[in-house]
Phi, psi and omega in degrees: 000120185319283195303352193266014164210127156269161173208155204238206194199090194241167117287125216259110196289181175297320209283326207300335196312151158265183180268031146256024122112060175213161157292133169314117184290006180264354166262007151300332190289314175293302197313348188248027200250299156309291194307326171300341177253359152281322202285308171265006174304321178261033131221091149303330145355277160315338188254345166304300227269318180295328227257052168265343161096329163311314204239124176214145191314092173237146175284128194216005155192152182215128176236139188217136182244123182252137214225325197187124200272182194258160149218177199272159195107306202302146168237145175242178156210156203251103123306145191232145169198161171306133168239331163179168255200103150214180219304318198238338164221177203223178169213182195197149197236140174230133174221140188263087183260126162338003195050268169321319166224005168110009185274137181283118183267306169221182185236124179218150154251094185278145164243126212224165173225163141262126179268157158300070193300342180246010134247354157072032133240173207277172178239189185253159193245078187250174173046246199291303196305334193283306196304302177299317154311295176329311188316301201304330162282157202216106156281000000 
């Protein structure tokens, strides 16, 4: 399905560097952080149903592979997608490509719950949210 992985498009500026001339590896955490807010930016849908304020997106693990460093100039692009659905948590998958030749810079798999904001626990991802999700995942 086309539309179930979005991509976004950044340049990697002076701010991102550490002082070996590279991108910082905590500004990969933002940069897939954009792809995520891209990601629900093309299905709003999904951000109706979140975004009531009862319920929030929280991140409960990241595992992340860095493959190949950015400097600055580099353009990347972050795609993003549903990598898989299950009863109390879901997962998004990210990747970080080189622009210029295609190169995999880095790879991460976040893993998220919906939390409960007036009980501070996760919920089960049922019904209408399940049914909109489902469509959505690409392994």
């Amino acid at each position: 399905m086309e539309d179930a992985i979005s991509t976004t498009s950044l340049k990697v500026r002076g701010y991102h560097l550490d002082g070996y001339g590279h991108v910082n590896h905590a500004r990969y955490l933002e940069f897939m952080e954009e792809g995520r807010w891209d990601y629900f930016d093309k299905h709003p849908a999904l951000m109706s149903r979140l975004g009531k304020g009862d319920v929030a997106f929280v991140a409960v693990n990241l595992n992340i592979d860095y493959r190949q460093a950015a400097v600055a100039g580099d353009e990347l692009d972050i795609s993003t997608r549903l990598s898989a659905l299950g009863g109390r948590s879901a997962k998004m998958r990210h990747e970080i490509l080189r622009r210029r030749d295609g190169a995999l810079v880095a790879r991460a798999e976040l893993t998220f719950v919906l939390l409960d904001v007036a009980s501070n626990s996760a919920v089960a991802i049922e019904g209408e949210l399940r049914d909109a999700l489902a469509p959505l995942v690409v392994s």
